[in-house]
C-alpha positions as CSV (number, residue, x, y, z in Angstrom):
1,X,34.3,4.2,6.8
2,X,32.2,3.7,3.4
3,X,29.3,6.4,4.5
4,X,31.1,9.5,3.1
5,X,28.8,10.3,0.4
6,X,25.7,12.8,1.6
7,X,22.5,12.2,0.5
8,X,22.3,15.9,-0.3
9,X,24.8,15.5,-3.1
10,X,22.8,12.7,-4.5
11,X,19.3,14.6,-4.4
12,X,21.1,17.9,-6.8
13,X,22.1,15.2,-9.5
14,X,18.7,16.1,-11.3
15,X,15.6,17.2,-10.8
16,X,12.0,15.6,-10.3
17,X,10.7,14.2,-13.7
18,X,7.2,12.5,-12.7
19,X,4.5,12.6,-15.4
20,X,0.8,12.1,-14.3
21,X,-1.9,10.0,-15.0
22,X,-1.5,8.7,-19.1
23,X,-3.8,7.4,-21.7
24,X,-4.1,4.1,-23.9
25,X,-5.1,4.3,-27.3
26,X,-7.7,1.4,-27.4
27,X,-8.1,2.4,-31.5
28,X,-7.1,5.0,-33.8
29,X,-9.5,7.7,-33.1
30,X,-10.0,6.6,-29.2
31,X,-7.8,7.0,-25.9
32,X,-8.9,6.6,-22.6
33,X,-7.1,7.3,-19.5
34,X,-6.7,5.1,-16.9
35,X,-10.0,5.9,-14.9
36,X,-11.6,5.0,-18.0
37,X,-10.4,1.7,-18.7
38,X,-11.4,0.8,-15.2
39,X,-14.8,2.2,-16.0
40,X,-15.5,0.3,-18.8
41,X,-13.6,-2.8,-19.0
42,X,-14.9,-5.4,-17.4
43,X,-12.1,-7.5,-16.6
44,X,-10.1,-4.5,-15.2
45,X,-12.9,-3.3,-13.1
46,X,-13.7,-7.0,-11.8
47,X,-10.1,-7.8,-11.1
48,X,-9.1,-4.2,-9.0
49,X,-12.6,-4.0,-7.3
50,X,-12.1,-7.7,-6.3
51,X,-8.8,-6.7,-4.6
52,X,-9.7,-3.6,-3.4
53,X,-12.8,-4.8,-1.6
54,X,-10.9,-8.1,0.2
55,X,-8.5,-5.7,1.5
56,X,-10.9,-3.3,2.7
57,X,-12.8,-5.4,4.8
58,X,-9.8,-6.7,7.2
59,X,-9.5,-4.7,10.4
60,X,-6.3,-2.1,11.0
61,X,-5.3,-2.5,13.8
62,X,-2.4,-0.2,15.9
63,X,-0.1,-2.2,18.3
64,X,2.8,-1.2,21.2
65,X,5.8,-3.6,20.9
66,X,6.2,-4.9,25.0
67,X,8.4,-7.2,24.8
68,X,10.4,-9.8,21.9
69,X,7.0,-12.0,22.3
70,X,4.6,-9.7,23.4
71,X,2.6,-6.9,22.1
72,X,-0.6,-4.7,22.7
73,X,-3.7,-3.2,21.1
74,X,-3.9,0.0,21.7
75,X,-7.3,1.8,21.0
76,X,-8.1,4.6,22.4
77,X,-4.2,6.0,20.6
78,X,-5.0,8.8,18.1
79,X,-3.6,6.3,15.3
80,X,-5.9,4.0,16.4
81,X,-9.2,6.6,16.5
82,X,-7.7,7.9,12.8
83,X,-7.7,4.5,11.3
84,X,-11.2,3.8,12.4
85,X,-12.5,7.4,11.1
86,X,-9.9,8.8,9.1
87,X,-12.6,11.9,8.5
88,X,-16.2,13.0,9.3
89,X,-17.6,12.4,6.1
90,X,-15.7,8.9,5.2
91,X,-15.8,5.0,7.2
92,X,-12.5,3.0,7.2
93,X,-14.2,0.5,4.7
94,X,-15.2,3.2,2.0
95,X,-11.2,5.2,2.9
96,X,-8.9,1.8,2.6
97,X,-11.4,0.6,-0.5
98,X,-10.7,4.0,-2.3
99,X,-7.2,3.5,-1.5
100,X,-5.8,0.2,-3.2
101,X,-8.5,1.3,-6.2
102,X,-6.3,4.5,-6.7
103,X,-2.9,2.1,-5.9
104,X,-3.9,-0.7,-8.4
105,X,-4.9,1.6,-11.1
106,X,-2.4,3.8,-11.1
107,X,0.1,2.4,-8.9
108,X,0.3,5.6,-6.6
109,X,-2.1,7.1,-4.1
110,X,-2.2,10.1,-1.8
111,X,-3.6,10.9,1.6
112,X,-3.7,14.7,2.3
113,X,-3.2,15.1,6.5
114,X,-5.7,17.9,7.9
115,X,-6.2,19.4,11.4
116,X,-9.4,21.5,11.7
117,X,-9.1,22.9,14.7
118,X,-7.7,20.6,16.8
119,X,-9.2,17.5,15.2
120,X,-6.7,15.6,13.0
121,X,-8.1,13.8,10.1
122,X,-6.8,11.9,6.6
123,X,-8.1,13.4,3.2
124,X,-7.8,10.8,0.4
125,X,-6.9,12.9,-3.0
126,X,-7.7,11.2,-6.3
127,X,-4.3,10.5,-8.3
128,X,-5.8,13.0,-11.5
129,X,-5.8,15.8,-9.1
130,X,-2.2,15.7,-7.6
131,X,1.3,15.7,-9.0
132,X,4.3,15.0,-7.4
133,X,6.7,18.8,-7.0
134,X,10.0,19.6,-5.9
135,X,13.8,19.4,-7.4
136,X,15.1,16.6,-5.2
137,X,14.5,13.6,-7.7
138,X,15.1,10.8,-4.9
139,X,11.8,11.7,-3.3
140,X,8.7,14.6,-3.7
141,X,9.2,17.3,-1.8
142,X,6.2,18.8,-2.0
143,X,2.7,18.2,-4.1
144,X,1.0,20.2,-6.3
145,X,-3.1,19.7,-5.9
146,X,-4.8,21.0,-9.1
147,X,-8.8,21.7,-8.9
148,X,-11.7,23.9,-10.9
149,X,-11.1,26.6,-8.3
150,X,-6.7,26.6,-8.5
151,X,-4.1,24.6,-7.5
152,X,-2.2,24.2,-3.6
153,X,1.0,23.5,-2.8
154,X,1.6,20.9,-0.2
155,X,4.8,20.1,2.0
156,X,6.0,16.2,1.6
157,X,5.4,15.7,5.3
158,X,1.4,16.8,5.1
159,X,1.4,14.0,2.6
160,X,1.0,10.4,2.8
161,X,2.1,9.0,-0.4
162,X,2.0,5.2,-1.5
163,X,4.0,4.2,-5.0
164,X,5.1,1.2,-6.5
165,X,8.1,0.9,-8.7
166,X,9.8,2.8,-11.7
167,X,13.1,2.4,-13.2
168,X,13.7,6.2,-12.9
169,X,11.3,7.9,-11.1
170,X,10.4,7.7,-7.2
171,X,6.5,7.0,-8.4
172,X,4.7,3.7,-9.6
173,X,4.0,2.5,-13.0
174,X,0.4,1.7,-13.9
175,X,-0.3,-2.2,-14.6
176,X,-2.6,-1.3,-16.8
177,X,0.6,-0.3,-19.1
178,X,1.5,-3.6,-19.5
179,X,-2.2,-4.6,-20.6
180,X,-1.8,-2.4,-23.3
181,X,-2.1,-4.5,-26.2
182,X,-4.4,-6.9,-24.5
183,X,-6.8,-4.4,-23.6
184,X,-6.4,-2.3,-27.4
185,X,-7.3,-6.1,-28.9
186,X,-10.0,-7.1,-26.5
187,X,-11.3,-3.4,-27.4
188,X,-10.9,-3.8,-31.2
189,X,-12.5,-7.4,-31.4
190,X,-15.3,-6.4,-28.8
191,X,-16.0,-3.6,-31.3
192,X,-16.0,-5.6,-34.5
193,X,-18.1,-8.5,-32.5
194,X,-20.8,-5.8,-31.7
195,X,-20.9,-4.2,-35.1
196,X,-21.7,-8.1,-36.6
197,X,-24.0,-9.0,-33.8
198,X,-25.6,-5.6,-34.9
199,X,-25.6,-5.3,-38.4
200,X,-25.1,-9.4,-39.5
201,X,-26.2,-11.4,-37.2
202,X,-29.9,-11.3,-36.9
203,X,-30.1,-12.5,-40.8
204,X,-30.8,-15.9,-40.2
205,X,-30.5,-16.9,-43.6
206,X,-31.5,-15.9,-47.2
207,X,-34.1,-17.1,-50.0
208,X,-32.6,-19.5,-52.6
209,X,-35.4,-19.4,-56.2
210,X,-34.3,-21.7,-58.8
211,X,-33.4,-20.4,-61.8
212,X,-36.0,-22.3,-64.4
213,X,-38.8,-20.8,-61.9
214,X,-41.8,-19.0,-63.0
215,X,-40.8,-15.1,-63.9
216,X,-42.2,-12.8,-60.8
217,X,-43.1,-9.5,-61.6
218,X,-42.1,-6.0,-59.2
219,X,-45.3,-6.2,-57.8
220,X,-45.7,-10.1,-56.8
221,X,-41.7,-9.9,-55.1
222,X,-42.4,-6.2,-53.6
223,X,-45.8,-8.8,-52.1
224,X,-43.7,-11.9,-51.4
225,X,-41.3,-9.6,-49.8
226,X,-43.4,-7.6,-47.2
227,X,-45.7,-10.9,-46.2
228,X,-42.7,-12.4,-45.5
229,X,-41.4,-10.1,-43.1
230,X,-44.7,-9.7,-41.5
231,X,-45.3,-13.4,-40.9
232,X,-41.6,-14.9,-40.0
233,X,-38.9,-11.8,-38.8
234,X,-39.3,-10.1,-36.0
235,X,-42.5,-10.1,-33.8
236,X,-44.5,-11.6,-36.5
237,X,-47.2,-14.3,-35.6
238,X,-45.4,-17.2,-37.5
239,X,-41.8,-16.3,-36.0
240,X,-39.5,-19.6,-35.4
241,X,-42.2,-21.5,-37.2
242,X,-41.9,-23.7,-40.2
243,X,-42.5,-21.7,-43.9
244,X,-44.1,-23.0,-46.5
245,X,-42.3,-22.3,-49.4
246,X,-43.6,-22.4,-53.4
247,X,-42.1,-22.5,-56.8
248,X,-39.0,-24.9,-55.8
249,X,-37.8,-22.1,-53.1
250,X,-35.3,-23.3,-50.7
251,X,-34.4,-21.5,-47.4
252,X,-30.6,-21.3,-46.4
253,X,-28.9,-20.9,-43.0
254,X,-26.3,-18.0,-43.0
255,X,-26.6,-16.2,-39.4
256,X,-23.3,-16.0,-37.0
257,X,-23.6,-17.1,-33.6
258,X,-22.1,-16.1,-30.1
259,X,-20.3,-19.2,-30.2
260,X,-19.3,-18.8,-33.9
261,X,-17.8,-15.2,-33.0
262,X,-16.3,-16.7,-29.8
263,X,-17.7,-14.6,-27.6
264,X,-17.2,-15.8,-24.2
265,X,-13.3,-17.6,-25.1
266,X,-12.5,-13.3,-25.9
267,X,-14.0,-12.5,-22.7
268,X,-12.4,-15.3,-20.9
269,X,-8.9,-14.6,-22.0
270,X,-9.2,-10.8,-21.3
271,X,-10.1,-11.6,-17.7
272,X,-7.1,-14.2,-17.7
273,X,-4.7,-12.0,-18.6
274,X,-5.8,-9.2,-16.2
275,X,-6.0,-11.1,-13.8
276,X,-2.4,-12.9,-14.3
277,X,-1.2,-8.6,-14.5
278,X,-2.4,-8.4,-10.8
279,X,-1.4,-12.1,-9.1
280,X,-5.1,-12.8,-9.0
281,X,-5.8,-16.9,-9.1
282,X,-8.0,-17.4,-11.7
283,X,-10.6,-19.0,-9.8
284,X,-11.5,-15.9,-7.5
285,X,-12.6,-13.6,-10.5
286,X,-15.2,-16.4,-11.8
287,X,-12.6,-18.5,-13.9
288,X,-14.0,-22.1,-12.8
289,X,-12.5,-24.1,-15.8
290,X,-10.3,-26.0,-13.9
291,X,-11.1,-25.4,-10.4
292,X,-11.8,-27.9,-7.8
293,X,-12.8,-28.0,-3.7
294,X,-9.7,-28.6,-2.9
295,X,-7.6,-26.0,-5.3
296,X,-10.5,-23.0,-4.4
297,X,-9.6,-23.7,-0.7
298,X,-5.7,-23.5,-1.3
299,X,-6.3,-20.5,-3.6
300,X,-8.3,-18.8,-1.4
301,X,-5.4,-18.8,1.4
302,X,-3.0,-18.4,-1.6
303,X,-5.2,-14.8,-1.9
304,X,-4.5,-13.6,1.2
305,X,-0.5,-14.4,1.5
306,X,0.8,-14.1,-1.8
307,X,-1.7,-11.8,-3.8
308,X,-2.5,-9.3,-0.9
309,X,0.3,-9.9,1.7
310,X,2.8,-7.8,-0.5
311,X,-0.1,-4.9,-0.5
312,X,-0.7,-5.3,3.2
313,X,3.1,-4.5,4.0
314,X,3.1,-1.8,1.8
315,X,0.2,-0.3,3.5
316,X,1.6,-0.7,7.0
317,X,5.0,-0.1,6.2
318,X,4.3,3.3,4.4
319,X,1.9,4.2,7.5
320,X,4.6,3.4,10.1
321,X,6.5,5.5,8.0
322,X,5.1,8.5,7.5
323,X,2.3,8.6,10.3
324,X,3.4,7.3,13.4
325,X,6.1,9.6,13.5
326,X,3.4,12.4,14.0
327,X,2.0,11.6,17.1
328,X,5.6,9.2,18.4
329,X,9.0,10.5,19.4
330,X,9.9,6.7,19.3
331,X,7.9,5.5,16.6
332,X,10.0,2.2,16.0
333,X,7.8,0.9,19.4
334,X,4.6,1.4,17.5
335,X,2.9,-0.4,13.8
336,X,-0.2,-1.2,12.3
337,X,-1.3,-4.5,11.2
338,X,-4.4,-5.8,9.0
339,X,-6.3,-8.6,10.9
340,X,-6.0,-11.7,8.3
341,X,-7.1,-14.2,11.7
342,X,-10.7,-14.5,10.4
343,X,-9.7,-15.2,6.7
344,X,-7.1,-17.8,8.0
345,X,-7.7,-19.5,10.1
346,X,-10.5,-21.6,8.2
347,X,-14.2,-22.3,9.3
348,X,-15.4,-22.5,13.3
349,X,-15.7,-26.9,12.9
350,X,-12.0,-26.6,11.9
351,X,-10.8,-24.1,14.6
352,X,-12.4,-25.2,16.9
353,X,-11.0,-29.0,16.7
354,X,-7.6,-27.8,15.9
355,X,-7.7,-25.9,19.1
356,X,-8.9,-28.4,21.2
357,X,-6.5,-30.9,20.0
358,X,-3.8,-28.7,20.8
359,X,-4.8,-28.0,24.3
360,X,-6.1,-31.4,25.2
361,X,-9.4,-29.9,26.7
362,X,-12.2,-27.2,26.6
363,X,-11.1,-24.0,25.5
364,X,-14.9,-21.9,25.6
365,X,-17.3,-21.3,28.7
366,X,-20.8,-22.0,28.2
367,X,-22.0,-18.4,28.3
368,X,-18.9,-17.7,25.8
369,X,-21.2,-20.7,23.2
370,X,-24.0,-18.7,23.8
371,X,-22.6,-15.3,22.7
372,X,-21.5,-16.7,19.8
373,X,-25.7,-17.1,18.9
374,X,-26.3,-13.9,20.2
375,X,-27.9,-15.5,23.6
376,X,-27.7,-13.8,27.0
377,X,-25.3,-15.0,29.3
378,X,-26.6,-17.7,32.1
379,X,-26.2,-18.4,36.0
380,X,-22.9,-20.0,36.4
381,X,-22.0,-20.5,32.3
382,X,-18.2,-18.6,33.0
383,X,-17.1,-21.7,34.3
384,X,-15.2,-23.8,31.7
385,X,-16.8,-27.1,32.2
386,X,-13.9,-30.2,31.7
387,X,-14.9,-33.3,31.8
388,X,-13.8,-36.1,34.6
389,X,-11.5,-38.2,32.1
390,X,-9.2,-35.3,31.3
391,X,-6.5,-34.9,34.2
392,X,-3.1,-32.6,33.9
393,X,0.2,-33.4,33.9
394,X,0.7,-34.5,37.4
395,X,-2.7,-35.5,38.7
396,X,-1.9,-39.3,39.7
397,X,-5.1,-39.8,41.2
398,X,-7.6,-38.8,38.5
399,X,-11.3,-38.6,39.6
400,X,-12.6,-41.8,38.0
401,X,-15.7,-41.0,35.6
402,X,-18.3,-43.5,37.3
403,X,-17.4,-45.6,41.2
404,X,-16.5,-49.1,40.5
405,X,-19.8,-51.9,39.9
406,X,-19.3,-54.7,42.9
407,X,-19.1,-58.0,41.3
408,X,-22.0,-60.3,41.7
409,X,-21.5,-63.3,43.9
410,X,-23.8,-65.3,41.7
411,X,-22.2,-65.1,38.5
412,X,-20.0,-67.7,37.3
């Protein structure tokens, strides 16, 4: 038998070694932490937020194996009433939005489990606030939650923890650690693209006075100077018009542009490169270059299977794992699922034909049309209405559509 080994002699080979949230130097005098960078880069922010907010607003739904083919909704199961309103002060949208935010930025996130009184309820705690605790370095067991009024202690089992991957620690990696040079660069150049914008920029060009020119005395360039300034820079009445310039002056070009600087290409390959960090397809965070009808609609089903379908199982798989159990003694009967139907299975023209050429016939009543327009319901629409040329299998004497015309004894 090869299962010899306990997994208590594993768990005493060391101890937990998790560190907490870190910090990027974007320059020399300047780190932020992760919050941070999500805060105020753009492409970071734009590429989580995108995720966080597609996941958010699929249904969870809680299901009861029957059968190898068959399965069933359950809502009125606590599971069921917790995922809807996981708390009294927090909706399912705002809870699961909050949640892949804290797992895409720092690639771990918590839910505390309460019971006030009775009421069960899920707590989300914010990654900066909690720290993994315990000497068993396979797993946590137990969390340390740190605030301005002290810190708590919490059992593994009132937890609900979500990580990713690390090559030596049972807690996630940030992506934003492997953005780190990428985000220092787009940080440095954006700085050094402000300070010209600011400081060089706005000098569109500069006075050129030939050498063999008349002499001009303090107070005649101090003059030239200041009417200048008042008539062409600025606010001034003759600003973007054409000068008139005396004494062989000549007026040359020297200002730096948005598109000199590149500007947007930075931006652009910033968001790129984010966006590549989190499986994102270019085209869903506003990258357009090279997107078409046809690729938007492949990447937009792309999206939901191979960008979010690895967070989806992770969310259901770590709920099954460490919430069902609560309320099951057979838990294995039980799971949650995210409803991708409605992101799917494309637009109502293309259902709705796909459908009915499957079936071979009707598939929606007349009052069921109406509900889909918000319309009451009508005398007699719950009948599905099939029309005379459509016969089953079987039927050999199918009602004809129209009785036969007699022929005309006149005609030829």
């Amino acid at each position: 038998m090869a299962f010899v080994a306990t997994a208590g002699s594993v768990q005493r080979l060391s101890r937990q070694n998790i560190t907490g949230p870190s910090r990027i130097m974007l320059s020399s005098t300047y780190a932020a932490d992760y919050a941070e960078i999500w805060k105020t880069q753009e492409s970071v922010r734009t590429v989580v937020s995108f995720l966080a907010r597609n996941v958010a607003q699929l249904g969870l739904h809680f299901y009861e194996r029957v059968g190898d083919t068959d399965r069933q909704r359950l809502h009125d199961h606590p599971i069921a009433a917790l995922l809807r309103r996981p708390n009294g002060f927090t909706s399912r949208y705002r809870f699961i939005n909050a949640l892949i935010h804290d797992f895409c930025i720092y690639d771990n996130a918590y839910w505390l489990k309460t019971n006030d009184n009775g009421a069960v309820g899920l707590v989300r705690i914010p990654p900066t606030r909690i720290t993994p605790h315990g000497d068993d370095w396979l797993t946590p067991s137990a969390f340390k939650v740190s605030g301005t009024a002290g810190t708590q202690i919490y059992p593994a089992d009132q937890i609900v923890y979500f990580r990713g991957y690390s090559v030596e620690q049972d807690a996630g990696v940030s992506p934003l650690e492997s953005l780190r040079r990428s985000l220092r660069e787009e940080w440095s150049s954006s700085e050094m693209r402000e300070q010209i914008m600011r400081n060089g920029a706005r000098m569109s060009g500069y006075l050129e006075r030939p050498a063999d020119a008349p002499a001009w005395s303090e107070t005649a360039r101090d003059r030239f100077r200041r009417q200048w300034q008042s008539q062409y820079s600025g606010n001034g009445p003759g600003a973007g018009g054409t000068p008139i310039l005396e004494d062989g002056m000549r007026f040359t070009a020297v200002s730096q542009t948005a598109k000199d600087l590149q500007y947007i290409e930075g931006r652009k390959l910033t968001r790129e490169e984010v966006a590549a960090a989190y499986f994102v397809p270019p085209p869903m965070v506003g990258i357009l270059e090279n997107a078409t009808f046809s690729n938007i609609t492949e990447q937009h089903k792309m999206l939901y299977t191979d960008t979010l379908g690895p967070i989806l199982t992770m969310v259901q798989e770590e709920i099954e794992l460490q919430l069902i159990p609560d309320f099951e003694p057979a838990p294995d009967r039980f799971y949650v699922e995210f409803n991708l139907r409605e992101k799917l299975t494309g637009s109502f023209e293309e259902r709705a034909d796909a459908i009915q050429k499957a079936v071979g016939a009707p598939t929606m009543t007349v009052n069921e049309a109406r509900a889909l327009d918000n319309r009451p319901p009508i005398d007699g629409g719950d009948v599905l209405i099939v029309p005379l040329n459509v016969t089953q299998n079987g039927d050999q004497n199918p009602i004809p559509a129209a009785p036969p015309t007699p022929a005309d004894p006149a005609a030829p």
